[in-house]
Structure formats: C-alpha cells, structure tokens
C-alpha positions, -999 to +999 in steps of 0.1 A: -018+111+050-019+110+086+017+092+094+003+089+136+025+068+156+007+031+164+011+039+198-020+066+194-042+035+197-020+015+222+002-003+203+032-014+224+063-012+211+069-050+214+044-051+190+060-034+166+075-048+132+109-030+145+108-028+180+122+004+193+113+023+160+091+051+153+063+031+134+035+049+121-001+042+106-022+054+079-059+063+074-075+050+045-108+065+056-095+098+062-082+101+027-114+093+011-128+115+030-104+141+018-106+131-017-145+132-015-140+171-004-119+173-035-148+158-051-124+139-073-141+120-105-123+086-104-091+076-080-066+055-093-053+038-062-016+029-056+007+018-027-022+017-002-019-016+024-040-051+014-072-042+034-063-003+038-075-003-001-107-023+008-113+006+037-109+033+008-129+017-014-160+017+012-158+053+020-147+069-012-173+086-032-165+083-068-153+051-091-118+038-080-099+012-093-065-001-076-031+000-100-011-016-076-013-029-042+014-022-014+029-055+003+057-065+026+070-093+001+085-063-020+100-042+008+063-017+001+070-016-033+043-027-051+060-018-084+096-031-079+095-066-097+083-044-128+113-015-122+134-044-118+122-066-149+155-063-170+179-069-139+172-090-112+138-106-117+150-107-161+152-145-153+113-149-152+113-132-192+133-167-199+113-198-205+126-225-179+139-254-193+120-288-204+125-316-187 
C-alpha cells in the first residue's frame, strides 16, 4: 500500500539505496488504518520493515501478531532461508563437527 516515491518527503536521490532508482516507501499507518475500516479480527503480519511493524502495531485496532519480519540480510525475503532449507542453507540441518 501506498508505493510513494521517497522523494514525496525530500529524499534526495543520493540518499537512495540505488541512486538513480525509483525507490519507493510504504505506510504502515495507513494500512492499519485501512484494515481498521475492514474492521479485521486479528492481522497476521508479514514482510512489513523492522520498525514499519512496530508503527502497525500502534495504530492497528485489533490483536496482531508478526509471522515474519522483512529485512535487507535476505534480499526482503523474510521467508527465504526456510524456502531454501533443503538447498543452499541444507548445511545448517548438519551438526558441525567436534573438535
């Protein structure tokens, strides 16, 4: 939801993860506002920014609980080491050898 370019709020474009790039933001207030006009029971939060979540939880209206948290380490996907648990990260199901 929302998807405005950073430069709405004056963001230069030197301050930009990729400079020259169409970068945009989100609004975590917005959509609990939204979801509170859905007047939606419990949210189940996923792939919202660390501090974007804390944002929805203050505003939303009804129980929410996060499932998985959206960071840079994985490219924004929360959920790839688990996608990925039987091919590249398969060597963390091994025990590491004792020394």
């Amino acid at each position: 939801m929302g998807r405005a370019p950073k430069e709405t709020i004056g963001v230069r474009d030197d301050q930009k993860i990729r400079i020259g790039c169409f970068e945009s933001m989100c609004n975590p207030i917005a959509q609990a506002f939204l979801f509170n006009e859905e007047k939606t029971e419990f949210n189940v939060m996923m792939g919202l920014c660390v501090g974007h979540d804390s944002l929805f939880l203050k505003y939303a209206e009804a129980p929410c609980t996060v499932f998985a948290v959206k960071d840079r380490l994985l490219g924004h996907n929360p959920l790839a080491a688990i996608y990925n648990i039987d091919s590249y990260y398969r060597s963390l199901k091994i025990p590491a050898p004792k020394e």
